[in-house]
N, C-alpha and C positions, 0 to 999 in steps of 0.2 A: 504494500500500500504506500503510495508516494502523497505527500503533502498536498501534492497538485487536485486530490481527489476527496479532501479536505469534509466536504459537503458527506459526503458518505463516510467517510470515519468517524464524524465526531458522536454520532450514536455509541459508536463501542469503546472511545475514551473516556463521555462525561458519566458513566456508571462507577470506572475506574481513580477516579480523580477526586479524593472528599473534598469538598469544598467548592470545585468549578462552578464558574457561574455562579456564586454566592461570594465568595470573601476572594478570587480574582478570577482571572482571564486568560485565554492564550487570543495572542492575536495572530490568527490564523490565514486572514486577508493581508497580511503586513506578510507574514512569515515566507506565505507564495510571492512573494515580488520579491523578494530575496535570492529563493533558489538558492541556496547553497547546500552543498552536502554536509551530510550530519554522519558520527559516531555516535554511536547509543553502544557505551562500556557501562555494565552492570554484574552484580554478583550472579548465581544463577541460582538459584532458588524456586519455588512450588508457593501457589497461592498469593501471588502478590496482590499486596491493595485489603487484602482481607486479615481480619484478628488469628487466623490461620497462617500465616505468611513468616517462610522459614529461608533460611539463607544459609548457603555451604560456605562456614567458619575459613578456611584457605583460602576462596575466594574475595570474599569482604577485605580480610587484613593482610592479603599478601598476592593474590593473582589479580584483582581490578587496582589496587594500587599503581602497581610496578605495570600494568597494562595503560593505564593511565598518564602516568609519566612518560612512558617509551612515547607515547602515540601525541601526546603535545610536545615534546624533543624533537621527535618527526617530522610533525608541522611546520614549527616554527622552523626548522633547518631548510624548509624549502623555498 
């Protein structure tokens, strides 16, 4: 799913999102006249967004950090 299709994803993010559209925003009309490409780094875990929501301990404090770092070092070196 690309940004561009914005109109049809925001059903299945504002479930995901406590607060959307109440206490802030994305601005989504803005984001598309941007275009740029995105990294989404995260731990990998089961049930996100819910009081169920569990995350593999290596990855939070040692594999999205040091993934994190490498990949703005990379960046910015270009």
């Amino acid at each position: 799913v690309a940004l561009n299709d914005s109109e049809e994803v925001i059903p299945y993010i504002s479930p995901n999102m406590p607060h959307w559209g109440k206490t802030y925003s994305i601005p989504f009309e803005d984001l598309k006249a941007v275009s740029a490409p995105i990294v989404n780094i995260g731990p990998w875990g089961k049930d996100y967004h819910k009081f169920t929501e569990r995350v593999l301990e290596e990855d939070v404090f040692n594999k999205t950090p040091e993934l994190t770092k490498h990949t703005i070092e990379y960046l910015l070196s270009k």
